[in-house]
C-alpha positions as CSV (number, residue, x, y, z in Angstrom):
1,X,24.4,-33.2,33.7
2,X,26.4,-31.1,31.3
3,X,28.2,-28.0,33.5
4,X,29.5,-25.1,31.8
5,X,33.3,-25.1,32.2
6,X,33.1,-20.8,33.1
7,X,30.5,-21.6,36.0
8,X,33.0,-24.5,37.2
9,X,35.7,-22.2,37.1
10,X,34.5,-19.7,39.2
11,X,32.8,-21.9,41.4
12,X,36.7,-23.1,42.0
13,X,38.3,-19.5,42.3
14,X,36.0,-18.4,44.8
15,X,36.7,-21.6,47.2
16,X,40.3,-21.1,46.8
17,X,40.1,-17.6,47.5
18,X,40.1,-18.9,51.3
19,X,43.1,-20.7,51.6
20,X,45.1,-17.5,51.8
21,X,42.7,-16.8,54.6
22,X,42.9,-19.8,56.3
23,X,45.3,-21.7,58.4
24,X,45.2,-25.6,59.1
25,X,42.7,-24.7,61.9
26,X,39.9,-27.1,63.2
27,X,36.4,-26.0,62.6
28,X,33.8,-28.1,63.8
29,X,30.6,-28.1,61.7
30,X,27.3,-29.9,63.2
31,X,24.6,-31.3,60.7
32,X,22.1,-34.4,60.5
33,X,24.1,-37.6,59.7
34,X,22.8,-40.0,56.8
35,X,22.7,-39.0,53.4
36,X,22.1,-35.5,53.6
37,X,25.1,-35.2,55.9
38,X,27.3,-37.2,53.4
39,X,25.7,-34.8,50.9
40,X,26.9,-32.4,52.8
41,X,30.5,-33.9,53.1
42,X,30.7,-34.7,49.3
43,X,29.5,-31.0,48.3
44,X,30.5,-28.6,50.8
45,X,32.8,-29.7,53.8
46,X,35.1,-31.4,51.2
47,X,35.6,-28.9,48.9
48,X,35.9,-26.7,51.7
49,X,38.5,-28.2,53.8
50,X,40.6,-29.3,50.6
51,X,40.9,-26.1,49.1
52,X,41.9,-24.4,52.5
53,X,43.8,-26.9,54.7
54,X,40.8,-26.6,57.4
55,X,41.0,-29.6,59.6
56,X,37.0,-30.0,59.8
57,X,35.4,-31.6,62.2
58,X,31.7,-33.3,61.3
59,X,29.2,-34.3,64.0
60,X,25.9,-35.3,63.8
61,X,23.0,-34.0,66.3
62,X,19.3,-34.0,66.7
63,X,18.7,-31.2,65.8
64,X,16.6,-28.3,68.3
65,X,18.5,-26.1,70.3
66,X,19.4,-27.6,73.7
67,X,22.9,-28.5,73.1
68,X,23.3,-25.0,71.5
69,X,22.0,-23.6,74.3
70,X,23.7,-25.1,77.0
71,X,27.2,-24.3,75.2
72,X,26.5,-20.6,75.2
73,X,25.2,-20.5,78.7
74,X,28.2,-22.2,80.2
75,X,30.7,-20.2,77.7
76,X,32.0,-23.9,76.4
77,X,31.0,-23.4,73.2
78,X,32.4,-26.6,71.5
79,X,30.7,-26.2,68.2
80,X,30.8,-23.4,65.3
81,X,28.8,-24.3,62.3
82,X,25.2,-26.0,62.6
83,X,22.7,-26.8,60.3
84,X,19.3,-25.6,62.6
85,X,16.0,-26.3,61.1
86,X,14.5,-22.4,60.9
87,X,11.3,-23.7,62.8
88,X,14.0,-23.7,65.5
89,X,16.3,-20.5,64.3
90,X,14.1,-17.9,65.2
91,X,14.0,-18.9,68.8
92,X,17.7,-19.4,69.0
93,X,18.7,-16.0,67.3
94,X,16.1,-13.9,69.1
95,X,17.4,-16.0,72.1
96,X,21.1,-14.5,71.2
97,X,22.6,-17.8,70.7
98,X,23.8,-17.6,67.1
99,X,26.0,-14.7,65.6
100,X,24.5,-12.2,62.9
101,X,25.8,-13.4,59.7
102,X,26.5,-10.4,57.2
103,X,24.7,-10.7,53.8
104,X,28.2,-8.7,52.2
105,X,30.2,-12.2,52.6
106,X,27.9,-13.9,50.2
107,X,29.1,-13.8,46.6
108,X,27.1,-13.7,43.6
109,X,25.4,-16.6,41.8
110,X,27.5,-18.7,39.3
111,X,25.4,-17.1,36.7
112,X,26.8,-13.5,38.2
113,X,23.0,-12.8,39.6
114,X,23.6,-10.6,43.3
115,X,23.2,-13.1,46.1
116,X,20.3,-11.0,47.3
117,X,18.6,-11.6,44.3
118,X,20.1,-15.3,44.0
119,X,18.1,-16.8,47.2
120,X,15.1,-17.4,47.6
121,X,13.4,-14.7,50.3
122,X,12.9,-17.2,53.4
123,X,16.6,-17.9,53.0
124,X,18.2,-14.8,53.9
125,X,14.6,-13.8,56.6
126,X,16.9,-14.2,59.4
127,X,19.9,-12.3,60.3
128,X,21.9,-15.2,61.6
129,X,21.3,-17.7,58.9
130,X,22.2,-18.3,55.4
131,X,19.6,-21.6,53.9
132,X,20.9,-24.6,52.8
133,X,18.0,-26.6,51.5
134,X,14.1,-26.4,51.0
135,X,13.4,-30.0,53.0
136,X,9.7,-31.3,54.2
137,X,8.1,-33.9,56.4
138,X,6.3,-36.3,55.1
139,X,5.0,-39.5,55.9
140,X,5.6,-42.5,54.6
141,X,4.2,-46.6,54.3
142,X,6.2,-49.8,53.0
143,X,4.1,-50.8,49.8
144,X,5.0,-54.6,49.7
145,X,3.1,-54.8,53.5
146,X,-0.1,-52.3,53.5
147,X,-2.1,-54.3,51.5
148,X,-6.0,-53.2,50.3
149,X,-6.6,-49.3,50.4
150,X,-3.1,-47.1,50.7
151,X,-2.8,-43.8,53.5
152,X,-3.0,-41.0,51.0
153,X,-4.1,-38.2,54.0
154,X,-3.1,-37.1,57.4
155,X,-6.4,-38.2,58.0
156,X,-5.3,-41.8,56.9
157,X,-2.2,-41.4,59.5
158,X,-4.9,-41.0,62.5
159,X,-7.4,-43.6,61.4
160,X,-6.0,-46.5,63.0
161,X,-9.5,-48.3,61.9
162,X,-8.7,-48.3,58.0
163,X,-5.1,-48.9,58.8
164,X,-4.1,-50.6,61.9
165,X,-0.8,-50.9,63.1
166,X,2.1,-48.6,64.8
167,X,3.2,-45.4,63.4
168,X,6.6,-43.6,64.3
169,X,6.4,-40.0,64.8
170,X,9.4,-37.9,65.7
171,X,9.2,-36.9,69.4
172,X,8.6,-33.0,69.5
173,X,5.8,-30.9,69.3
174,X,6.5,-29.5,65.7
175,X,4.6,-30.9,63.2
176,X,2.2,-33.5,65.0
177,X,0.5,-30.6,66.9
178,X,0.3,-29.1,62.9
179,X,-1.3,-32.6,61.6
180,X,-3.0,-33.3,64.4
181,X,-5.2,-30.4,63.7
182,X,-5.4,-31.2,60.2
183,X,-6.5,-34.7,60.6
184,X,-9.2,-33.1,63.4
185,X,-10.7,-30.8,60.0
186,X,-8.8,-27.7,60.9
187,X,-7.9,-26.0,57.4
188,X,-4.4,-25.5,56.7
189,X,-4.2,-21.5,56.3
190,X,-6.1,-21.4,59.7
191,X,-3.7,-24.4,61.6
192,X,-1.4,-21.3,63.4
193,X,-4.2,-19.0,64.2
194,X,-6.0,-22.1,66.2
195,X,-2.5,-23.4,67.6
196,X,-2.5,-20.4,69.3
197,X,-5.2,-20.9,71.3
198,X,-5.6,-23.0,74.5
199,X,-8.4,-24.3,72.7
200,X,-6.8,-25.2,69.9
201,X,-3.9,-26.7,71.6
202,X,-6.2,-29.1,73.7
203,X,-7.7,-30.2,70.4
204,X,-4.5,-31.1,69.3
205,X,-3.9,-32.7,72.3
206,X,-6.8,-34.7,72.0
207,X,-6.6,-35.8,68.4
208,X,-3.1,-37.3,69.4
209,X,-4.8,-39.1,72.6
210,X,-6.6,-40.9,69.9
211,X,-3.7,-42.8,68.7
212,X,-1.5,-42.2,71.7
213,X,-0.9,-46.3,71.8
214,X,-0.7,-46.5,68.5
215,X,2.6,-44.3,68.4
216,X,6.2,-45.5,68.6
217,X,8.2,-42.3,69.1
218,X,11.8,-41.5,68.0
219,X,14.8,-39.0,68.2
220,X,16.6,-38.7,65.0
221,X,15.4,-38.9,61.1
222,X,17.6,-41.9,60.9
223,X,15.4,-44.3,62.6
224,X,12.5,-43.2,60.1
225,X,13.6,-45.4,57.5
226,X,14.9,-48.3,59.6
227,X,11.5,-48.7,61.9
228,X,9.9,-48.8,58.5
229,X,11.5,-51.3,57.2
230,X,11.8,-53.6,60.3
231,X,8.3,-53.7,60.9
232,X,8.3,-51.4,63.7
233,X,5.4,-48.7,62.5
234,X,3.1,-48.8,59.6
235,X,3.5,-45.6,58.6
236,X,6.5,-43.7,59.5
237,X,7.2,-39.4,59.6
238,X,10.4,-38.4,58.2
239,X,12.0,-35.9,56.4
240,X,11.5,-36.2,52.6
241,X,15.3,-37.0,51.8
242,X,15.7,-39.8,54.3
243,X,13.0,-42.0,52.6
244,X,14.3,-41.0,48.9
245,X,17.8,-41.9,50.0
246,X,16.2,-45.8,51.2
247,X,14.5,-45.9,47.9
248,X,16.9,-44.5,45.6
249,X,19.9,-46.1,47.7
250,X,18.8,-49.0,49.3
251,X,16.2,-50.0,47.2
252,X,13.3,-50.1,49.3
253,X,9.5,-50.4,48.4
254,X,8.8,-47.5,50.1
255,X,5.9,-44.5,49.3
256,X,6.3,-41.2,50.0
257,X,2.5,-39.0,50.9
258,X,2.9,-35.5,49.8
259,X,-0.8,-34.6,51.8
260,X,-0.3,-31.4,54.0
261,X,3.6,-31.8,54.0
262,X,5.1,-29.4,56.1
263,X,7.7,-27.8,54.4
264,X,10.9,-25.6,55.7
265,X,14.4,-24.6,55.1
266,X,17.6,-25.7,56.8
267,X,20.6,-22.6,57.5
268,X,23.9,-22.5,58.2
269,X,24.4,-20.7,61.5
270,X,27.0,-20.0,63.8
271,X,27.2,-20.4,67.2
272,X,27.7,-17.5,69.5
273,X,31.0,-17.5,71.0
274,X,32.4,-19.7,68.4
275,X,36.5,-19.1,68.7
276,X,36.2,-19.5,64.8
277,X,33.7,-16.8,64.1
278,X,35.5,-15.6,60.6
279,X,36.3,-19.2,59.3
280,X,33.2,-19.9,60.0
281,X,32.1,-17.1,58.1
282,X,34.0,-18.3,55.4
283,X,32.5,-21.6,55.3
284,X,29.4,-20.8,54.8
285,X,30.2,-18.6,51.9
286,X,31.9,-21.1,50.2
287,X,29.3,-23.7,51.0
288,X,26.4,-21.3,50.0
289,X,27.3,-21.2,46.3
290,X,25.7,-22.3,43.6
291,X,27.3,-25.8,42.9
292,X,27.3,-26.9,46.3
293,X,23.9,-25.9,46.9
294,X,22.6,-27.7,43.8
295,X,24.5,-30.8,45.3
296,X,21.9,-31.2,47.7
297,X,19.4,-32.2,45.2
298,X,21.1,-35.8,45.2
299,X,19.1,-36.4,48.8
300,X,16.0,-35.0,47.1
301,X,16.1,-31.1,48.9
302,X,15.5,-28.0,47.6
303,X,18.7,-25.5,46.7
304,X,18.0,-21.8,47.8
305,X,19.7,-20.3,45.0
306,X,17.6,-20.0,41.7
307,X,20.8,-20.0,40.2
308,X,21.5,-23.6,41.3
309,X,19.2,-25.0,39.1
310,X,21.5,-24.9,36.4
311,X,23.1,-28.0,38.6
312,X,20.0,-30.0,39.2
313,X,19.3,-33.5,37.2
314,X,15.8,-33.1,36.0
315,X,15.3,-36.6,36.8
316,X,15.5,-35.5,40.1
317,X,12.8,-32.6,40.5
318,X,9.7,-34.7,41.1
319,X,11.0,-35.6,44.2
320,X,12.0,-32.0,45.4
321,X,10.0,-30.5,48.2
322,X,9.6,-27.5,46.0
323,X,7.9,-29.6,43.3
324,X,5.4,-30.0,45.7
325,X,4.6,-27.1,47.5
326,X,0.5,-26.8,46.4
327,X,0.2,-29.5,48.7
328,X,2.2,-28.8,51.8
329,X,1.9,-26.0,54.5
330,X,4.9,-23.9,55.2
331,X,6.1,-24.3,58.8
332,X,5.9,-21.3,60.8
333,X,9.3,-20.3,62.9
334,X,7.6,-17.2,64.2
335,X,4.9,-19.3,65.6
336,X,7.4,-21.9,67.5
337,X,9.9,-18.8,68.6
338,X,6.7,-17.5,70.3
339,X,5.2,-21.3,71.4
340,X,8.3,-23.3,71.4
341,X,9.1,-23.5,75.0
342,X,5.5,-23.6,76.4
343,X,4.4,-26.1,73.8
344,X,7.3,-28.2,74.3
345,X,6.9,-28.6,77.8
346,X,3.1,-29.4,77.9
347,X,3.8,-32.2,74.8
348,X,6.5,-33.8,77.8
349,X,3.8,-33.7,80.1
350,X,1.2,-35.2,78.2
351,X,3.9,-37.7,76.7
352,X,4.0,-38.7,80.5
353,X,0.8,-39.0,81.6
């Protein structure tokens, strides 16, 4: 890629602009590990820390919002910037867990467009986040060992008839109870409307009794990729960029299925309480650029800035979730701030039964 030396420059003067703000203070920023969090490191944190003298602090989590929610209610708030999936950021901001993040810190696009105007709507939706990346979950076979007919449906992923063997599913509500439906004939537009039924979620229920032995069940996007390729499911669910980073990186003969993806947005938010509310603040302006954004696009997710594009190798764009969006349905983080909780605790009860 060929970058215009005027957008580097300002990319540059807007970074250093912090370090007469900052002090060599520790900020601790929470994110997904892997690629995307080395992405992460490489684009924003680095930068970040390098041009201020920050001394920051990256962990990896789950994701949801349980440790976040434990912090605040026993004021020990150990962590100031997370990456939260937004299925799970309305329920943590209407919850008053996260800090209102002020649009007026954002600066304008590399190309001088008014970061209003810059990101995409769904980015800036919620008060107390700023998006990072347009990301899905798809799933996801080895090609070398599904021989004869290939899953191309999330009908495929419940017909354990065609296409025998385990399959890996992450182990929360979101998304299988989405899929589930699907598989059971439920059209997309009208998953949400019957999810929010007791009738609907016992149908969901019951499509994923159907394969409940047929499910190995897992914690963190990592494992995606390595029960994959050790044999240990079929046919994984993973993020998008987890499975692009084992074939692009690693090599692996893996396929993505882009059927009824369900697709979202990562934010930067900030914890409530954090003791490093205005560096934080200014981390996730400098992070939420243009360049950095577009930086993402090396684990296969979507910038939010239509200004980032400018950045993005167009060798890379078939793989974007945003390339694909036709296909996929767009998670809804109203729905799970309203279901969340009651959801989550009848899928443990059913995952004990």
């Amino acid at each position: 890629m060929t970058l215009r030396p005027n957008m580097l420059a300002s990319a540059a003067a807007f970074v250093l602009g912090f370090a007469s703000l900052a002090s060599a203070e520790d900020l601790t920023v929470v994110s997904f590990g892997g690629a995307y969090g080395a992405a992460q490191q490489e684009h924003m944190i680095g930068p970040f820390a390098e041009a201020t003298g920050t001394n920051v602090l990256f962990e990896d989590y789950s994701g949801g919002i349980a440790e976040i929610k434990a912090q605040v209610e026993a004021d020990n708030v150990q962590w100031d910037v997370v990456d939260i999936e937004v299925i799970d950021l309305e329920r943590a901001c209407s919850e008053g867990l996260l800090e209102i993040i002020p649009r007026d810190i954002l600066p304008a696009g590399d190309d001088g467009t008014p970061a209003m105007d810059d990101f995409i709507p769904s980015a800036l939706a919620n008060e107390c986040g700023v998006g990072v990346i347009v990301w899905t979950i798809v799933y996801a076979f080895n090609s070398e060992t599904m021989t004869g007919d290939t899953p191309s449906t999330i009908a495929d992923l419940f017909d354990t008839e065609r296409f025998p063997g385990m399959r890996a599913f992450r182990k929360r509500p979101q998304v299988n109870m989405e899929w589930a439906l699907i598989a059971d004939g439920v059209a997309p537009e009208d998953v949400y409307e019957v999810l929010a039924t007791e009738e609907g979620q016992a149908r969901a229920f019951a499509k994923l009794e159907t394969i409940r032995d047929d499910i190995v069940w897992f914690d963190s996007w990592s494992q995606a990729p390595q029960l994959l390729n050790d044999g240990g499911a079929v046919m994984v669910q993973s993020a998008n960029g987890r499975i692009f980073s084992a074939i692009q990186e690693d090599g692996k003969p893996f396929e993505m299925v882009w059927d009824n993806h369900v697709f979202d947005l990562d934010v930067w938010a900030i914890v409530r309480g954090s003791a490093q509310k205005e560096l934080a603040m200014d981390f996730i302006a400098s992070a939420t650029q243009s360049r950095p954004l577009a930086g993402m696009a090396d684990v296969a997710y979507g910038p939010t800035r239509l200004s980032s594009s400018a950045y993005v190798d167009a060798a890379v764009v078939p793989d974007l979730p945003t390339s694909h969006i036709d296909q996929g349905l767009k998670a809804d983080g109203i729905f799970w701030a309203d279901f969340g909780e009651s959801l989550g605790e009848q899928f443990n009860e059913w995952l004990l039964q």
